[in-house]
C-alpha positions, -999 to +999 in steps of 0.1 A: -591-612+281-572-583+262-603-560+265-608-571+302-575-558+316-573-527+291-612-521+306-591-525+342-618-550+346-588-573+351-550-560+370-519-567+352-499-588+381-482-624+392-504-636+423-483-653+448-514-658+471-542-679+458-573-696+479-593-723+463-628-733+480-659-745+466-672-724+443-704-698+459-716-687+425-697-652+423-692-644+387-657-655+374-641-619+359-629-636+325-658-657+315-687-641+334-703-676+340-708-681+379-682-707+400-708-730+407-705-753+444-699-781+422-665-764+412-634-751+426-635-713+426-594-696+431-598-666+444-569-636+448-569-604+462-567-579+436-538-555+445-551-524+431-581-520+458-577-549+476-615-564+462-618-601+457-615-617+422-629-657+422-618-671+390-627-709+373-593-724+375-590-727+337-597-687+332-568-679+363-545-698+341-562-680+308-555-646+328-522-655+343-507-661+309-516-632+296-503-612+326-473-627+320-468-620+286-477-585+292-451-580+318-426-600+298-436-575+269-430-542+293-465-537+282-476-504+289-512-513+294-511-524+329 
């Protein structure tokens, strides 16, 4: 995860928006493991460029906590 967001594979930000669907077997960011159809894919709009990031719901709460530590930290990786 670390490597991710210092890659800026990955933005350093809370996401107040979040859509959940059936997955359509885009590549989750974190694990690189598709969202299969039979699970629920979150997706937010990544506010650097506005593309879409679809996330397993375990890795959005993997990549949440780190944002939030890094923000919390006045980490100057972001």
């Amino acid at each position: 995860m670390q490597e991710r967001i210092k890659e800026g594979r990955l933005p350093v930000e809370f996401i107040t928006l979040i859509n959940g669907g059936f997955g359509g077997g885009q590549t989750c960011p974190v694990c690189d493991t598709p969202v299969t159809r039979d699970k629920v894919e979150y997706e937010v709009v990544d506010p650097r460029n506005a593309s879409h990031l679809i996330f397993h719901f375990a890795c959005y709460v993997i990549w949440q906590r780190e944002c939030a530590r890094r923000i919390r930290a006045g980490d100057s990786e972001r």
